[in-house]
C-alpha positions as CSV (number, residue, x, y, z in Angstrom):
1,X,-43.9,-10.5,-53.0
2,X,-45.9,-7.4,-51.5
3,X,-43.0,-7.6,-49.0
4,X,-40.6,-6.9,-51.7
5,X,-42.7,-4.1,-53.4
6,X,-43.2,-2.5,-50.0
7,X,-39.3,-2.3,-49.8
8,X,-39.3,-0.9,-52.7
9,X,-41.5,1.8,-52.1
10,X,-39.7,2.5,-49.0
11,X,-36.5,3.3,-50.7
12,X,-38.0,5.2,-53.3
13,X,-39.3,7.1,-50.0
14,X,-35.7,7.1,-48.6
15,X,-34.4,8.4,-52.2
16,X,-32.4,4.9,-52.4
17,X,-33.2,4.1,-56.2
18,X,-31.1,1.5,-57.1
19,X,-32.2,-0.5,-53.8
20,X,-35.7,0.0,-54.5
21,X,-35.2,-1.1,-58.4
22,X,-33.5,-4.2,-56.7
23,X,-36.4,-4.8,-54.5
24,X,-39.4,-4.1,-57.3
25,X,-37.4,-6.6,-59.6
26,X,-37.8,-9.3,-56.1
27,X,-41.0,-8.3,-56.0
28,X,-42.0,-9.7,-60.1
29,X,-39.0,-12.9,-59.6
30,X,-41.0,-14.1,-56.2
31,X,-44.5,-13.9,-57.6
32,X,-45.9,-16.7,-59.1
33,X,-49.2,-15.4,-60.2
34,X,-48.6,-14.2,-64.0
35,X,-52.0,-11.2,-63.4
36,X,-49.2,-10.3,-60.2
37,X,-46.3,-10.1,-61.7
38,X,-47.7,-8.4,-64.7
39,X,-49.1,-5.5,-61.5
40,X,-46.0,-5.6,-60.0
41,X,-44.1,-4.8,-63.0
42,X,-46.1,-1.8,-63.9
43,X,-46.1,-0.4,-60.3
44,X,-42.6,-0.4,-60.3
45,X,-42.3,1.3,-63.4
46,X,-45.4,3.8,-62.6
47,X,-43.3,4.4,-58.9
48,X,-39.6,4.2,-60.5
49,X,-40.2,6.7,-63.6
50,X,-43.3,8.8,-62.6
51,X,-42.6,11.6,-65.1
52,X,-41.9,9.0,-68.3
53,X,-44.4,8.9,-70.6
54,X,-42.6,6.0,-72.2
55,X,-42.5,3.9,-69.3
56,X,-46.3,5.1,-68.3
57,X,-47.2,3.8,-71.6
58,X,-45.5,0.6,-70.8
59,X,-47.0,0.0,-67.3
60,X,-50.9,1.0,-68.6
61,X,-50.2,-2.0,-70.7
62,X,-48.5,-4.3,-68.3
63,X,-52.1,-3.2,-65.9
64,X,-54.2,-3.9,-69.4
65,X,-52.1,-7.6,-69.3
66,X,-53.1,-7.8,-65.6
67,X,-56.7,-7.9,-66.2
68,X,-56.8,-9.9,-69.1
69,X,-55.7,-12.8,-67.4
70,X,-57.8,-11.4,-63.9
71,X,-60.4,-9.5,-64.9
72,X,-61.7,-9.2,-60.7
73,X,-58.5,-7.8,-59.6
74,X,-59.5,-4.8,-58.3
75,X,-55.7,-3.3,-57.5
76,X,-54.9,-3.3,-61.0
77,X,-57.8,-1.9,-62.2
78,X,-57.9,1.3,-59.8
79,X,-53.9,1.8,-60.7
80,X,-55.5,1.7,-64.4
81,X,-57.8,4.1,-63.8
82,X,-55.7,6.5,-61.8
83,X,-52.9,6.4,-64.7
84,X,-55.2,6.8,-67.3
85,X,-56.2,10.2,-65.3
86,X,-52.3,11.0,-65.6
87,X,-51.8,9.9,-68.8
88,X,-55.1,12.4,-70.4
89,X,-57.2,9.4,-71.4
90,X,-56.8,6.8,-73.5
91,X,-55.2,8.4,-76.5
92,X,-51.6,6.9,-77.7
């Protein structure tokens, strides 16, 4: 599944978007961990739509929904963190 994000990133990179929405939407089908997929899902809409604040919204809670169900994982909780610095705190 990283595989797939990787990709993804790459062709974000490569200013391919519809092959790196392809590969982020691998990425969540392939993983079987629910705290991954739910990581996966908001990285690809953190990397996909950086300057929504809609979809920014919608990843901090897919990341919130990552560490309910793995509290430890320490990925999803820096990408938390770091979008919550974009984001001007907590306030909705």
């Amino acid at each position: 599944s990283y595989a797939y994000l990787s990709l993804g990133m790459l062709y974000l990179q490569l200013d391919r978007r519809q092959d790196a929405q392809q590969q982020f939407e691998r990425a969540v089908k392939a993983e079987r961990l629910p705290f991954m997929k739910e990581y996966f899902t908001a990285v690809a809409l953190i990397r996909m739509h950086p300057n929504d604040r809609s979809r920014l919204l919608q990843a901090r809670s897919h990341l919130e929904r990552a560490l309910e169900l793995q509290p430890q994982h320490t990925e999803s909780s820096r990408a938390l963190s770091e979008l919550e610095r974009r984001l001007g705190g907590r306030a909705r």
